[in-house]
C-alpha positions in Angstrom: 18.7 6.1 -19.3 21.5 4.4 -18.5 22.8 4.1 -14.4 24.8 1.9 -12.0 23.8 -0.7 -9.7 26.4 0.4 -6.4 27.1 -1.5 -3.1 25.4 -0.3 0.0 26.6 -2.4 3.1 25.9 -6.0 1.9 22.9 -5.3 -0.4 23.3 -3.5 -3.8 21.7 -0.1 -4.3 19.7 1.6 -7.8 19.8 5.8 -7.8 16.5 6.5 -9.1 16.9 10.1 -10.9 14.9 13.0 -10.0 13.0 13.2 -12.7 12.1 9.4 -13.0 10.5 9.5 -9.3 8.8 12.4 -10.1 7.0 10.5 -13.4 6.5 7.4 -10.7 5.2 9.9 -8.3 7.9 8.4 -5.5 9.6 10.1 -3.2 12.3 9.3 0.0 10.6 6.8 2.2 8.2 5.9 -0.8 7.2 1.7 -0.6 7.8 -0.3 -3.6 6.9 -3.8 -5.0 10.1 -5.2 -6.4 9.6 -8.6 -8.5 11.9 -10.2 -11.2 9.8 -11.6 -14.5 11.7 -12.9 -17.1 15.0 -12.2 -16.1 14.1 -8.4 -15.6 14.0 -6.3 -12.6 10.6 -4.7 -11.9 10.3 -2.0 -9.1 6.5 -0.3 -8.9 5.5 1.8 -6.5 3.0 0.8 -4.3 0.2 3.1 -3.9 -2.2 3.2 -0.6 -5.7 3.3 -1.4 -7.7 5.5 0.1 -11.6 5.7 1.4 -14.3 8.2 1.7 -16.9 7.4 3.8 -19.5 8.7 1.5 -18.3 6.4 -1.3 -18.2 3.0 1.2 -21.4 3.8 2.3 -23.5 3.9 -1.5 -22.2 0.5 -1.4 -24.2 -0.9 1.4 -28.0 -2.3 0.0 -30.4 -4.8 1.3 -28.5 -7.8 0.0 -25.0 -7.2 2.1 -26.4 -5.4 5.2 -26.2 -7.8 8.3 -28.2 -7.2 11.0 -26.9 -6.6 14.9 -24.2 -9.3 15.4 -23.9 -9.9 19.5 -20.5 -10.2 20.6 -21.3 -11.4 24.3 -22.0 -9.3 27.4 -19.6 -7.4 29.2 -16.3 -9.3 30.6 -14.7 -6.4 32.5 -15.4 -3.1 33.5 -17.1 -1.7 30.1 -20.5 0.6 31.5 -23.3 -0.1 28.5 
């Protein structure tokens, strides 16, 4: 598909079609990666990654659990 790079203020703007953010899975507000590599204009869609507690947690074993680190005693009016 074929479209038209436009002015907007003194930046230029790209009309992505509805159909192409749909594929891309972006939407109004959506946050992109935009990179040139080899003279051509890349835009990806950045996606947020997100955890479940249940999954972070079957990581943990003998050889990366840290025991009780002490950060100090109280400096202000924290009740332990």
């Amino acid at each position: 598909m074929q479209t038209r790079i436009q002015k907007w203020g003194n930046s230029l703007g790209l009309r992505i079609p509805r159909s192409f953010a749909a594929q891309a899975e972006v939407e109004e507000g959506s946050t992109v990666d935009l990179t040139v590599e080899n003279g051509r204009l890349l835009v990806r869609p950045l996606r947020r990654r997100t955890y479940a507690l249940s999954e972070l947690l079957k990581k943990v074993n003998r050889r990366n659990l840290h025991r009780e680190v002490s950060t100090g005693g109280p400096v202000g009016r924290e009740s332990w």
